[in-house]
N, CA, C and O atoms as a Maestro MAE file, in Angstrom:
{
 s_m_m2io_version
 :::
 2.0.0
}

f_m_ct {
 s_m_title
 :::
 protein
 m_atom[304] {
  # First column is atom index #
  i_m_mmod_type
  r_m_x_coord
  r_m_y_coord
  r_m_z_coord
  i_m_residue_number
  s_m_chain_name
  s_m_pdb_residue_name
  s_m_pdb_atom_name
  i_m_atomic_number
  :::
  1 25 11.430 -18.610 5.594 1 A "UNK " " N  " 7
  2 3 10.882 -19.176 6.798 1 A "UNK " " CA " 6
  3 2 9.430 -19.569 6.533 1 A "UNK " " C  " 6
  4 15 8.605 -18.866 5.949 1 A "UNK " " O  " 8
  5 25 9.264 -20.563 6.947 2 A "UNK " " N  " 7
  6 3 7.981 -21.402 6.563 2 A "UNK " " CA " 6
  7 2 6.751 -20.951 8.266 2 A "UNK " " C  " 6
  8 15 7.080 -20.955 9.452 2 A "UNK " " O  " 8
  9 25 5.846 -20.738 7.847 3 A "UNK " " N  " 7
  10 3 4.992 -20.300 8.918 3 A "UNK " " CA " 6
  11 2 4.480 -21.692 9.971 3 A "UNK " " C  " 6
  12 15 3.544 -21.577 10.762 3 A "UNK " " O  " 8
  13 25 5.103 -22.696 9.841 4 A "UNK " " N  " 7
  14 3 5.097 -24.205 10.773 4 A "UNK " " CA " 6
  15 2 6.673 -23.746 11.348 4 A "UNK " " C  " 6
  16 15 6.781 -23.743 12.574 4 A "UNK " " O  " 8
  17 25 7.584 -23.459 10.750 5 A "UNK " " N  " 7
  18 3 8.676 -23.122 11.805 5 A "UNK " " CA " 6
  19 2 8.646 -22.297 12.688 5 A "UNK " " C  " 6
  20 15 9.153 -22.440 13.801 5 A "UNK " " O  " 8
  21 25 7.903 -21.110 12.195 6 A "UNK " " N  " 7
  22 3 7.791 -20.362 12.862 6 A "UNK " " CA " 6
  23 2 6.643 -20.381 13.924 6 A "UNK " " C  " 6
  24 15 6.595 -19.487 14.770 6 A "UNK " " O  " 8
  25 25 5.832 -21.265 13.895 7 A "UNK " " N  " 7
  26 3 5.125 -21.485 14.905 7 A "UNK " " CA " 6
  27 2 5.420 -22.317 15.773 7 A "UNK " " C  " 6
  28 15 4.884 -22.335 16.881 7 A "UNK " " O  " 8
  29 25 6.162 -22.986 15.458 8 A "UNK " " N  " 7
  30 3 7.202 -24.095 16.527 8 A "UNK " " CA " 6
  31 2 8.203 -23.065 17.490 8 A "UNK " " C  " 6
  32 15 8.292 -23.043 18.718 8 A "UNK " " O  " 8
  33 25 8.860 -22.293 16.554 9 A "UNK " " N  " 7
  34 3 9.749 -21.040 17.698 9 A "UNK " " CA " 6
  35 2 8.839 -20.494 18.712 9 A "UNK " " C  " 6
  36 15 9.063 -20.448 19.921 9 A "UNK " " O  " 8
  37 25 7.722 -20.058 18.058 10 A "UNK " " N  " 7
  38 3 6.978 -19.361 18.870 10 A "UNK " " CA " 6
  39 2 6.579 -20.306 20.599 10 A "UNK " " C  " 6
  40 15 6.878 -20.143 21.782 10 A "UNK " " O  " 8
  41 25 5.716 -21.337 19.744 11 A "UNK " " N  " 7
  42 3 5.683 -22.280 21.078 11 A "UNK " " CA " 6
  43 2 6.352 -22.612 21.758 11 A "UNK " " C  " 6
  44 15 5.952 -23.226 22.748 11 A "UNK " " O  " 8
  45 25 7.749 -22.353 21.539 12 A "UNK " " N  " 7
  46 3 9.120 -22.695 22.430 12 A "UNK " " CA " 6
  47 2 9.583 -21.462 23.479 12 A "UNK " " C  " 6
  48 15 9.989 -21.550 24.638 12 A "UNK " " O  " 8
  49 25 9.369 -20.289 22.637 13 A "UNK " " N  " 7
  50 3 9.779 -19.346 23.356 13 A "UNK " " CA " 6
  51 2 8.727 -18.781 24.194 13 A "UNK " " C  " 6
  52 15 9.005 -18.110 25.187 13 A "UNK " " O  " 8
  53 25 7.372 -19.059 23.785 14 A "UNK " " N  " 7
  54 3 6.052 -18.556 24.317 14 A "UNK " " CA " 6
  55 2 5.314 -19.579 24.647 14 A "UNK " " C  " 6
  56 15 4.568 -20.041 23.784 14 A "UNK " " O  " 8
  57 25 5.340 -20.015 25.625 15 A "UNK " " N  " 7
  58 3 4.612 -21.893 25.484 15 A "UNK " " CA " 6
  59 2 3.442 -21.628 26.232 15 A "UNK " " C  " 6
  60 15 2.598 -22.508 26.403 15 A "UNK " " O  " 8
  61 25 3.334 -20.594 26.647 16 A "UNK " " N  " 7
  62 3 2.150 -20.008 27.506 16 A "UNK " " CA " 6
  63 2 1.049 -19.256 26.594 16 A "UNK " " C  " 6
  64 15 -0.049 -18.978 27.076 16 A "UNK " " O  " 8
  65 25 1.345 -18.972 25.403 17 A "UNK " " N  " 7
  66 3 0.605 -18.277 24.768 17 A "UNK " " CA " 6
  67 2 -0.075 -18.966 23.124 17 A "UNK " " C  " 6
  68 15 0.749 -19.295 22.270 17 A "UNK " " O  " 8
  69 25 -1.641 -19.129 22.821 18 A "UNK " " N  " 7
  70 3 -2.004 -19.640 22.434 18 A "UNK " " CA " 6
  71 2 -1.849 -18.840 21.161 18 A "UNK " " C  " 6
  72 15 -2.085 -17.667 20.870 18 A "UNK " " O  " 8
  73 25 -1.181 -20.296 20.243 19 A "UNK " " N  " 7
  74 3 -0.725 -19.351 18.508 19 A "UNK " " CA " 6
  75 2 -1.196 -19.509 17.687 19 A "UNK " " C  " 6
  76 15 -0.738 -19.168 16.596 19 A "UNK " " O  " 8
  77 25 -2.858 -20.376 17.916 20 A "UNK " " N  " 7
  78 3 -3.379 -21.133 16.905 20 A "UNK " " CA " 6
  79 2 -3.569 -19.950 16.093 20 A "UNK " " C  " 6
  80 15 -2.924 -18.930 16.334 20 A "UNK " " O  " 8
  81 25 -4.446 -20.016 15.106 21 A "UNK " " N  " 7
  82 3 -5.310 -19.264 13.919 21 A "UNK " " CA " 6
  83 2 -6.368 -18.756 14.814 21 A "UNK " " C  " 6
  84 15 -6.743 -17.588 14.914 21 A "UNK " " O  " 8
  85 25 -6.739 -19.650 15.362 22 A "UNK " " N  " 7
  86 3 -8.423 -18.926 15.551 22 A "UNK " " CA " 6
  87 2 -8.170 -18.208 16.956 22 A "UNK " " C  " 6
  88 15 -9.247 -17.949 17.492 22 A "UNK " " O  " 8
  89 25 -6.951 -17.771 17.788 23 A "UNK " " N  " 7
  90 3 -6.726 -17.288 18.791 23 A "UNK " " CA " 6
  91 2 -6.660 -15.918 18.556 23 A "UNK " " C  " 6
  92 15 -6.131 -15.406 17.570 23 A "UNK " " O  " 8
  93 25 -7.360 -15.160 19.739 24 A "UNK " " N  " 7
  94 3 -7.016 -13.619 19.697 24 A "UNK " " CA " 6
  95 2 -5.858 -12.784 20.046 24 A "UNK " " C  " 6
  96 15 -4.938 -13.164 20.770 24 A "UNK " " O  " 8
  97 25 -5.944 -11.647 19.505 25 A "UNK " " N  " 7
  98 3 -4.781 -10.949 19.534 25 A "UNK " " CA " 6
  99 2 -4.233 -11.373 21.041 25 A "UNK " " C  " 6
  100 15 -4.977 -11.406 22.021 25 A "UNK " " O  " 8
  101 25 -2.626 -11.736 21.085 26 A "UNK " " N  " 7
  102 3 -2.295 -12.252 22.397 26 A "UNK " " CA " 6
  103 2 -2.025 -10.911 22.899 26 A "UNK " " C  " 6
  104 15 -2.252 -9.842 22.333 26 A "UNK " " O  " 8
  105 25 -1.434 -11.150 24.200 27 A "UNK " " N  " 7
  106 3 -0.761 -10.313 25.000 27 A "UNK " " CA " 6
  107 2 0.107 -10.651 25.872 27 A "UNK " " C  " 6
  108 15 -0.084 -11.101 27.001 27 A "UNK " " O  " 8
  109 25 1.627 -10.300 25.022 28 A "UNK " " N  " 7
  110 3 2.460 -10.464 25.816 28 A "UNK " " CA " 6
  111 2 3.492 -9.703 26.589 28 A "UNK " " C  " 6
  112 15 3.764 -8.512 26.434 28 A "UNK " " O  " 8
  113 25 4.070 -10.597 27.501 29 A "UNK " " N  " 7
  114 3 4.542 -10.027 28.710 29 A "UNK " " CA " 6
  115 2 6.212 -9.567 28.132 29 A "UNK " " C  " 6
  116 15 6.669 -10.306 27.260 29 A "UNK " " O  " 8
  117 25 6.948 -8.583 28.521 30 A "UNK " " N  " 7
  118 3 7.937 -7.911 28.008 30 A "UNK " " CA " 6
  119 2 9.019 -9.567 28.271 30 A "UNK " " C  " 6
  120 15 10.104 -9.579 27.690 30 A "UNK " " O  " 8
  121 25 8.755 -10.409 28.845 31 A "UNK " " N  " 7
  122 3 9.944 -11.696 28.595 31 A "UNK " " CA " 6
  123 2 9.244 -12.156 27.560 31 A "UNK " " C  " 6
  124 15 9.931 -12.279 26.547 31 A "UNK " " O  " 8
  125 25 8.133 -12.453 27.449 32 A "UNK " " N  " 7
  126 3 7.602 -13.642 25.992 32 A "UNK " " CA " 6
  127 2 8.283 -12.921 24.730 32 A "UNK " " C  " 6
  128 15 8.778 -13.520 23.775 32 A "UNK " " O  " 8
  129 25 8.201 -11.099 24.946 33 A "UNK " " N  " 7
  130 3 8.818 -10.803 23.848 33 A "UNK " " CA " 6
  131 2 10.352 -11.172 23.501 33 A "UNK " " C  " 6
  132 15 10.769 -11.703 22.472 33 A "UNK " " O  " 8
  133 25 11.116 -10.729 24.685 34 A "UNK " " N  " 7
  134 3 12.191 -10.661 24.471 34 A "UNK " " CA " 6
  135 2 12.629 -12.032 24.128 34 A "UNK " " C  " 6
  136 15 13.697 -12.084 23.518 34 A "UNK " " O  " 8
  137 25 11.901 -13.416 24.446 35 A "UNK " " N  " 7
  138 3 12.396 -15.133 24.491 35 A "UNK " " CA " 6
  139 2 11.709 -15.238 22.710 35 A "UNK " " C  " 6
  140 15 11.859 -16.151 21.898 35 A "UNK " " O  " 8
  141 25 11.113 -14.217 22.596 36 A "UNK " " N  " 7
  142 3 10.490 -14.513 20.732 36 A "UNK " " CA " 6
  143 2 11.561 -13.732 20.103 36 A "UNK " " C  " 6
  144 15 12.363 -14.448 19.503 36 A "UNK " " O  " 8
  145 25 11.879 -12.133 20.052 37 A "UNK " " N  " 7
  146 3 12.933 -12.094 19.481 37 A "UNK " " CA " 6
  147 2 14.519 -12.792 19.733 37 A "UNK " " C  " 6
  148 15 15.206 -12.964 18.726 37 A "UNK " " O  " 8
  149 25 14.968 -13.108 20.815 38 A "UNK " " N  " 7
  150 3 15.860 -14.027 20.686 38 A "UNK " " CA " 6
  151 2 15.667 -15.514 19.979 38 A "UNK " " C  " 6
  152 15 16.599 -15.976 19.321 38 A "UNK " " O  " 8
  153 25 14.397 -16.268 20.138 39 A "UNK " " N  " 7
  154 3 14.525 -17.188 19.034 39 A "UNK " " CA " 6
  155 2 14.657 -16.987 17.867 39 A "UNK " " C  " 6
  156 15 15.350 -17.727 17.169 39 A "UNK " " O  " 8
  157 25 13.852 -15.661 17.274 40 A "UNK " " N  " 7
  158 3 13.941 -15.644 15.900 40 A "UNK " " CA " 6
  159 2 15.255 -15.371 15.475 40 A "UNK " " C  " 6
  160 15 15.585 -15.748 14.351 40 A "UNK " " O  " 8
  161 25 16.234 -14.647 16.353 41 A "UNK " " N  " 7
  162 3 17.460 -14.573 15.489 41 A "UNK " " CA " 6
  163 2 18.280 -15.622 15.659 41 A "UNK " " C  " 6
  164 15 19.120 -15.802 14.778 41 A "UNK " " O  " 8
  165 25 18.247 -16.359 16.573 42 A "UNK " " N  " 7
  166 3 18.875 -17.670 17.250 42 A "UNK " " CA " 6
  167 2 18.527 -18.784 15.979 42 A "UNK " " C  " 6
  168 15 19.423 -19.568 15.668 42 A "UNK " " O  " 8
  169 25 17.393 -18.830 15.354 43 A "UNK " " N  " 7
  170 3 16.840 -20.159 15.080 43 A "UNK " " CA " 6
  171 2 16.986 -19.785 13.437 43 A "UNK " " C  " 6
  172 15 17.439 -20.533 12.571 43 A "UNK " " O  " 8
  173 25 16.389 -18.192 13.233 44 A "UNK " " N  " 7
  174 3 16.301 -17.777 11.647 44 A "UNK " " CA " 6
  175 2 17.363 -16.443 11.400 44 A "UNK " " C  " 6
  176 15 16.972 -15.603 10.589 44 A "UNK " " O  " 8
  177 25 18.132 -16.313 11.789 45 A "UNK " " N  " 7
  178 3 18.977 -14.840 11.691 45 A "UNK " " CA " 6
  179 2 18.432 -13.629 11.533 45 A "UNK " " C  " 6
  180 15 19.142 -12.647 11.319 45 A "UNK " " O  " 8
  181 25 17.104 -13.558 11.620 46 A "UNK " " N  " 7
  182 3 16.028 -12.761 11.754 46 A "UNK " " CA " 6
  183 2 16.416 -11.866 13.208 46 A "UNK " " C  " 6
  184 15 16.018 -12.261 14.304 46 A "UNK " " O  " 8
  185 25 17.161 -10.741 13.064 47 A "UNK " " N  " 7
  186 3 17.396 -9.573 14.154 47 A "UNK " " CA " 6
  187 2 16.248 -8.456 14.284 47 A "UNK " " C  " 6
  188 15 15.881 -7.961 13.219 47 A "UNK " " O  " 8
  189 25 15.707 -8.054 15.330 48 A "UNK " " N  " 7
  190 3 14.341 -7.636 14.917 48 A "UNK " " CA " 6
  191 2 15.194 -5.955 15.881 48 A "UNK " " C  " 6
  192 15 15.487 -6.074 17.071 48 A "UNK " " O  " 8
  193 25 15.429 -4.744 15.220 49 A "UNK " " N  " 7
  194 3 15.452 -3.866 15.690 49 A "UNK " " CA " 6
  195 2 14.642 -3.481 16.530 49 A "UNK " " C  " 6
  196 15 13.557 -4.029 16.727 49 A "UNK " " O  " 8
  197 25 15.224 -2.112 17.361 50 A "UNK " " N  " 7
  198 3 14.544 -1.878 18.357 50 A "UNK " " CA " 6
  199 2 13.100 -0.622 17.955 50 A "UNK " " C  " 6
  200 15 12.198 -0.106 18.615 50 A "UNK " " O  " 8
  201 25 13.343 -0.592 17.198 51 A "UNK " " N  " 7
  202 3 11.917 0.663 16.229 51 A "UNK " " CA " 6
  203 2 10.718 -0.172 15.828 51 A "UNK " " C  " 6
  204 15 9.614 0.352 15.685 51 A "UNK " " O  " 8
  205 25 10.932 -1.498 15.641 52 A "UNK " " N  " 7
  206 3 10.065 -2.990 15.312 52 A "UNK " " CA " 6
  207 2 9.549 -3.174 16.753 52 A "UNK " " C  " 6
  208 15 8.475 -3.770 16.838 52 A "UNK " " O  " 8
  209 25 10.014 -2.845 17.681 53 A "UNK " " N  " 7
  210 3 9.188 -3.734 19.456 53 A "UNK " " CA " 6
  211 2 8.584 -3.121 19.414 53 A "UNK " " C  " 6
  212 15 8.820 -2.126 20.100 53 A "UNK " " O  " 8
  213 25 7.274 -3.126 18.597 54 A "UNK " " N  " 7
  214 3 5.597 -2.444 18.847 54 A "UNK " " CA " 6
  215 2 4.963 -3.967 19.033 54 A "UNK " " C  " 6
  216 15 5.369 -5.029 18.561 54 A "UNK " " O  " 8
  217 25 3.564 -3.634 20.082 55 A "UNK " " N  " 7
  218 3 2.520 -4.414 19.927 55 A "UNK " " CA " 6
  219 2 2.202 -5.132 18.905 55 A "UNK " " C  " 6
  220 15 2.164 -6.362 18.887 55 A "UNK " " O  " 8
  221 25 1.957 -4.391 18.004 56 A "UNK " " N  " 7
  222 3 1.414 -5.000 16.403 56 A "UNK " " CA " 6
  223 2 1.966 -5.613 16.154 56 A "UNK " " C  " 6
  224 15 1.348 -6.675 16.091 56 A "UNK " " O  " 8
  225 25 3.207 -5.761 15.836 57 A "UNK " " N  " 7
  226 3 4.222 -6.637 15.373 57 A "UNK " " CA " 6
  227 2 4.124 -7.654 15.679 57 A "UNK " " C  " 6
  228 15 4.447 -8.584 14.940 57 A "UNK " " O  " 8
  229 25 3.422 -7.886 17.428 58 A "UNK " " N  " 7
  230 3 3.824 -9.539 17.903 58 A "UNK " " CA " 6
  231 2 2.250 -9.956 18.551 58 A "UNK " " C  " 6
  232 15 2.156 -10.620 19.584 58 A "UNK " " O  " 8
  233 25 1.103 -9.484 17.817 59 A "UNK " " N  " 7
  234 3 0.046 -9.236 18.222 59 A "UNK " " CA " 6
  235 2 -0.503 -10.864 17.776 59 A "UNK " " C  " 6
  236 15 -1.462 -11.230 18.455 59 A "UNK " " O  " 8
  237 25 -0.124 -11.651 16.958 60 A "UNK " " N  " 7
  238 3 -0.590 -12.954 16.298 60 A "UNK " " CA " 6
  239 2 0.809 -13.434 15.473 60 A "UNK " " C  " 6
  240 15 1.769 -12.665 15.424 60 A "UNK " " O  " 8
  241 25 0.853 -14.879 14.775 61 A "UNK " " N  " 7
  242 3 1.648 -15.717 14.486 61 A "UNK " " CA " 6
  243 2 2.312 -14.902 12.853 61 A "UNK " " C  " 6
  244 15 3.434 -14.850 12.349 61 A "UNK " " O  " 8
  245 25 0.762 -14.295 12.390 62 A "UNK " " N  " 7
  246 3 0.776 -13.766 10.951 62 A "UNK " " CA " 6
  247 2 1.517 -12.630 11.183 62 A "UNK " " C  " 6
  248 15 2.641 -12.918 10.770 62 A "UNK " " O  " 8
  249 25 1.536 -11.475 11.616 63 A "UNK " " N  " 7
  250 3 1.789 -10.754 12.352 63 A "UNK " " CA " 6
  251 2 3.274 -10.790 12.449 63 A "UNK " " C  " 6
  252 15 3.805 -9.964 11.706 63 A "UNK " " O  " 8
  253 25 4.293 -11.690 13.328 64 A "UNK " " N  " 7
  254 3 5.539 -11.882 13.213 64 A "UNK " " CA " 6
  255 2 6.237 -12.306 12.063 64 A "UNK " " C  " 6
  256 15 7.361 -11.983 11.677 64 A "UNK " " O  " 8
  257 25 5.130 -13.336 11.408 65 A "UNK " " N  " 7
  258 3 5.494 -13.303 9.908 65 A "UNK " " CA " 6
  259 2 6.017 -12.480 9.069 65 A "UNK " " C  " 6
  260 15 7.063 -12.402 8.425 65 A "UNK " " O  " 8
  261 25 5.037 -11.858 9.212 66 A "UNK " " N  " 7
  262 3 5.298 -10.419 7.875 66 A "UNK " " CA " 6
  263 2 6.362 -9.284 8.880 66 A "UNK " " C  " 6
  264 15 7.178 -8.593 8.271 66 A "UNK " " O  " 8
  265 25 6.288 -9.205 10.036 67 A "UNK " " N  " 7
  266 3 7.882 -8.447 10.474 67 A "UNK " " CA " 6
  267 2 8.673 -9.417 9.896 67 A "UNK " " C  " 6
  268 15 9.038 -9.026 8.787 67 A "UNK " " O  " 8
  269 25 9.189 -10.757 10.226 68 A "UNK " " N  " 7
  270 3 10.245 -11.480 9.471 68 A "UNK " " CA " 6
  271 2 10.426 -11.516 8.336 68 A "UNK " " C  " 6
  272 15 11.567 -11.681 7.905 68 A "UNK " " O  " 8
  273 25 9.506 -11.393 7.628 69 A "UNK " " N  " 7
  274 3 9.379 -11.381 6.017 69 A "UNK " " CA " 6
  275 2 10.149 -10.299 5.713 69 A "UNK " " C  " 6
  276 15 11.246 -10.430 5.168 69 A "UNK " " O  " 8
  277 25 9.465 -8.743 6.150 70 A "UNK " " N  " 7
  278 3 9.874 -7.707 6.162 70 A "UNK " " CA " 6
  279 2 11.108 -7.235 6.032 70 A "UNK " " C  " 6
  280 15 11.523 -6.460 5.171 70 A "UNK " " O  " 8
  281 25 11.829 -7.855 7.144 71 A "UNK " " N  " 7
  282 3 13.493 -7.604 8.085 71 A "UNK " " CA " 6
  283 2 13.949 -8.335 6.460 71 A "UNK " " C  " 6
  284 15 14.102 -7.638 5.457 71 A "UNK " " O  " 8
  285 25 14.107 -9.768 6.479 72 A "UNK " " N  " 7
  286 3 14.477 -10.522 5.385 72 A "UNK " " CA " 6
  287 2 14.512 -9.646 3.988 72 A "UNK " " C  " 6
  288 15 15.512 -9.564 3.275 72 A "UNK " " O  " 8
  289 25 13.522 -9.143 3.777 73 A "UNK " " N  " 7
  290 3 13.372 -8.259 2.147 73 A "UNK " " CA " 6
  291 2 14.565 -6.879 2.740 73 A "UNK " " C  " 6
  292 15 15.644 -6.803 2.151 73 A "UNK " " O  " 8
  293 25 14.394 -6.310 3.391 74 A "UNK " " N  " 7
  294 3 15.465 -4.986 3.885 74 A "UNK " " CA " 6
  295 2 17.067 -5.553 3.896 74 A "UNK " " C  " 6
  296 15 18.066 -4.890 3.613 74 A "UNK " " O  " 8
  297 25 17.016 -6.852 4.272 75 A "UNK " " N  " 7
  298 3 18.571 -6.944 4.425 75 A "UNK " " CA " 6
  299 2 19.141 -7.666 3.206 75 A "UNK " " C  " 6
  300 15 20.348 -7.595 2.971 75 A "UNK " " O  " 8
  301 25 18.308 -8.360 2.421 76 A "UNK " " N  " 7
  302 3 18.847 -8.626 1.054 76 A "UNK " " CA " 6
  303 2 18.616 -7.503 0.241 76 A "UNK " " C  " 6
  304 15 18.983 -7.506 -0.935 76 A "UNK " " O  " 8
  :::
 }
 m_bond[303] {
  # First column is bond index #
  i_m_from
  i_m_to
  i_m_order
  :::
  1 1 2 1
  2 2 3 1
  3 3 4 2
  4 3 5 1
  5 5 6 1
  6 6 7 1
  7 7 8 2
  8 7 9 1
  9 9 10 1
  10 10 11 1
  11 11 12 2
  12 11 13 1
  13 13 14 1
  14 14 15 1
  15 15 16 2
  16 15 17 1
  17 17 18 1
  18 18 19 1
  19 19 20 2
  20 19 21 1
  21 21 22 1
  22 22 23 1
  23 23 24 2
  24 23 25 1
  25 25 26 1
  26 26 27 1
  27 27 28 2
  28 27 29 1
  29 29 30 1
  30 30 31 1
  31 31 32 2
  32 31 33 1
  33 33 34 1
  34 34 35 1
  35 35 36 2
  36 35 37 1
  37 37 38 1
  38 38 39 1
  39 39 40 2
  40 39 41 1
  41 41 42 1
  42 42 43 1
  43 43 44 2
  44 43 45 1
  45 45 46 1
  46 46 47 1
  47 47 48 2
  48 47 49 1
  49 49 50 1
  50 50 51 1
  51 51 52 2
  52 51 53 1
  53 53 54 1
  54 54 55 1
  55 55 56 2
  56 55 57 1
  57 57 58 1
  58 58 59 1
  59 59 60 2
  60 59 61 1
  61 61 62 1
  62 62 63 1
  63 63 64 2
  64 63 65 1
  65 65 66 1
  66 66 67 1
  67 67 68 2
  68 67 69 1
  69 69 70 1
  70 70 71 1
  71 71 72 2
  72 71 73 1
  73 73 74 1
  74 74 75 1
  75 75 76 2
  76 75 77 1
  77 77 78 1
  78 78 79 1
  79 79 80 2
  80 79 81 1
  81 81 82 1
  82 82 83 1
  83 83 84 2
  84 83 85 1
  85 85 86 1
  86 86 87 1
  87 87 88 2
  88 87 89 1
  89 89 90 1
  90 90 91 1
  91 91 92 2
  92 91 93 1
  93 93 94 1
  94 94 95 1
  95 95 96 2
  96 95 97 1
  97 97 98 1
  98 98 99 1
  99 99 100 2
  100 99 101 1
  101 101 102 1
  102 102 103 1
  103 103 104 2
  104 103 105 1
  105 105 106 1
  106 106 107 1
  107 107 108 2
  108 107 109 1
  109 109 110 1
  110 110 111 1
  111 111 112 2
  112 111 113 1
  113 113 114 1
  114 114 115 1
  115 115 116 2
  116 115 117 1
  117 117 118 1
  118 118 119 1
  119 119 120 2
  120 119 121 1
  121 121 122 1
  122 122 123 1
  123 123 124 2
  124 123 125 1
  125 125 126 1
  126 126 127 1
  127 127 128 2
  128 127 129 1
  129 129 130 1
  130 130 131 1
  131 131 132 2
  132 131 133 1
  133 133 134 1
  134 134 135 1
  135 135 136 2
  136 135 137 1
  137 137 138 1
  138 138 139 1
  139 139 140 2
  140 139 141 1
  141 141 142 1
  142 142 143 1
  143 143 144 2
  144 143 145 1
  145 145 146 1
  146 146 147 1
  147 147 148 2
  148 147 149 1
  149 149 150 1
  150 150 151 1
  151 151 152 2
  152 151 153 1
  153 153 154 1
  154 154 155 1
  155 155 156 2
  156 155 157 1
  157 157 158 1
  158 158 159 1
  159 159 160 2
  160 159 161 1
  161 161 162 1
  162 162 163 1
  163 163 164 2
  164 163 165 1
  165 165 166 1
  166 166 167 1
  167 167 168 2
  168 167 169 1
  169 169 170 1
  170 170 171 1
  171 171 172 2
  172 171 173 1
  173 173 174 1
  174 174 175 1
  175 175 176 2
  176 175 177 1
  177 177 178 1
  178 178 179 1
  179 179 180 2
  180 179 181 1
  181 181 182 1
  182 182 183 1
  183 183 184 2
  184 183 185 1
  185 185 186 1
  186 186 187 1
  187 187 188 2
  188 187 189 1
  189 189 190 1
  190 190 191 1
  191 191 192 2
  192 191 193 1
  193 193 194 1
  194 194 195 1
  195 195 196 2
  196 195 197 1
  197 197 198 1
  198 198 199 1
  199 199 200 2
  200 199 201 1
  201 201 202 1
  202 202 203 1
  203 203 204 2
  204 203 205 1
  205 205 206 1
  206 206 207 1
  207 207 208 2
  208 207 209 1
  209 209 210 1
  210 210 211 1
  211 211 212 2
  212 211 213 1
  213 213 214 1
  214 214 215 1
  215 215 216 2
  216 215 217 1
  217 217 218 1
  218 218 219 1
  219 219 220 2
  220 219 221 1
  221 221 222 1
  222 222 223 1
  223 223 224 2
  224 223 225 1
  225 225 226 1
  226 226 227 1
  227 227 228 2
  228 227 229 1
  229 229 230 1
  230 230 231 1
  231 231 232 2
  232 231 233 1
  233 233 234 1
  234 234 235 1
  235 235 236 2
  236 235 237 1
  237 237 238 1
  238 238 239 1
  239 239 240 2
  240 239 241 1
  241 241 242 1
  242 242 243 1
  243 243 244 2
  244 243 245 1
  245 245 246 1
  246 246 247 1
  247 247 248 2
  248 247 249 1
  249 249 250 1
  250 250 251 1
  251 251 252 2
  252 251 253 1
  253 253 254 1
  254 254 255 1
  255 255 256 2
  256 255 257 1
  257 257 258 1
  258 258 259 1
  259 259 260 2
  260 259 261 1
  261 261 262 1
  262 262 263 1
  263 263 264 2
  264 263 265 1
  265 265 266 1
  266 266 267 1
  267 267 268 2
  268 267 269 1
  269 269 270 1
  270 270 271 1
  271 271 272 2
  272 271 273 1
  273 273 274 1
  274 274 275 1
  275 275 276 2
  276 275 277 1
  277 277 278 1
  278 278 279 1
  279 279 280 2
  280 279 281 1
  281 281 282 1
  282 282 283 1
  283 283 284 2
  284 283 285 1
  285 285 286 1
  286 286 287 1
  287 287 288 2
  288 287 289 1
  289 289 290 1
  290 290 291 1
  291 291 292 2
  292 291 293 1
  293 293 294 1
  294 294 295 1
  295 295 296 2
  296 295 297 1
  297 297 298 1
  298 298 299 1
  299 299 300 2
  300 299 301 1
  301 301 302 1
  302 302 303 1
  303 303 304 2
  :::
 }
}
């Protein structure tokens, strides 16, 4: 997953929340999460367990990255 796709999901599922680089840690609302993990598995087969729904995880764009990265390295 290329970090332009994944910032396109993001803006789709979170269109309210600013994903640039230079934006601060967001804060989102328990739907932005749940409309981000359903894209990611919808769009990248990226299933994000339920021990993964921490803050940190979805705190910036980089951030979801490296959970996806993560999930991806565990299941191969």
């Amino acid at each position: 997953m290329k970090r332009e796709e994944l910032l396109a999901a993001l803006r789709e599922a979170a269109p309210n929340v600013n994903w640039g680089a230079d934006a601060p840690e967001n804060t989102l609302s328990s739907l932005d999460t749940l409309m981000i993990v359903s894209q990611l598995y919808s769009r990248f087969g990226v299933a994000v367990p339920p021990e993964e729904l921490r803050s940190a995880n979805f705190r910036s764009a980089d951030a979801i990255l490296s959970l996806c990265e993560n999930l991806e390295k565990e299941r191969n």
